[in-house]
N, C-alpha and C positions, 0 to 999 in steps of 0.2 A: 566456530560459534562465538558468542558474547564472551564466554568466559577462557578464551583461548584454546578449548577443545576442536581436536579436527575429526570429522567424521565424513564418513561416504553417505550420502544422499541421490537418489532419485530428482528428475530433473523434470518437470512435465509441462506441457505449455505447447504451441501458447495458449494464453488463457486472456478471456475477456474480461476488464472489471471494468464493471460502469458503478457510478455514484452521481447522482441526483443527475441533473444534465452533460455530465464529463464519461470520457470512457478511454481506455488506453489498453493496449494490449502487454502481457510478460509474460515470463516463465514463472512457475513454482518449488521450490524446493522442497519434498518431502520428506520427516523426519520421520524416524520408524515409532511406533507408537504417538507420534504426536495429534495431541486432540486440539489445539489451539488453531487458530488462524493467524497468522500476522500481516499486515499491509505495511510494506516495504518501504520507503524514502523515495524511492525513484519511482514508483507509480502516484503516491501522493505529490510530490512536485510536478511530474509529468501533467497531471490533471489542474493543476493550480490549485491543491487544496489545502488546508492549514488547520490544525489542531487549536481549536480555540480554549486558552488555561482556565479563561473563567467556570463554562461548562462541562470542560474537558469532553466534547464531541469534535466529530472531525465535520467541516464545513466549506460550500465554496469560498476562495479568497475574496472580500467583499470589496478589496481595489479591484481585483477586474471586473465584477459587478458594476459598477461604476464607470467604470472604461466602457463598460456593453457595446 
């Protein structure tokens, strides 16, 4: 984990994520009582997508918008 903890998890997948016109397939890892979701590094780049700081939402990259 983040904080250097190792733990055993469950592996489930694959799973479908789509966000707005992007979609990419992975695995999940789940934590034993966890109530969060988190969206990983490698499916948000996968998608081309990028955390925008001003809004702080996640959105499509608007260079490939522009590339269309």
């Amino acid at each position: 984990l983040a904080d250097g903890t190792i733990t055993e998890m469950q592996i489930v997948g694959p799973l479908e994520i789509r966000f707005q016109d992007r979609t990419t397939i992975a695995n999940a890892k789940v934590l034993t009582g966890g109530l969060e979701v988190l969206l990983g590094a490698t499916p948000i780049e996968e998608m081309d997508l990028i955390i925008d700081p001003v809004t702080e939402q996640l959105i499509v990259n608007p260079e490939t918008l522009l590339r269309g």
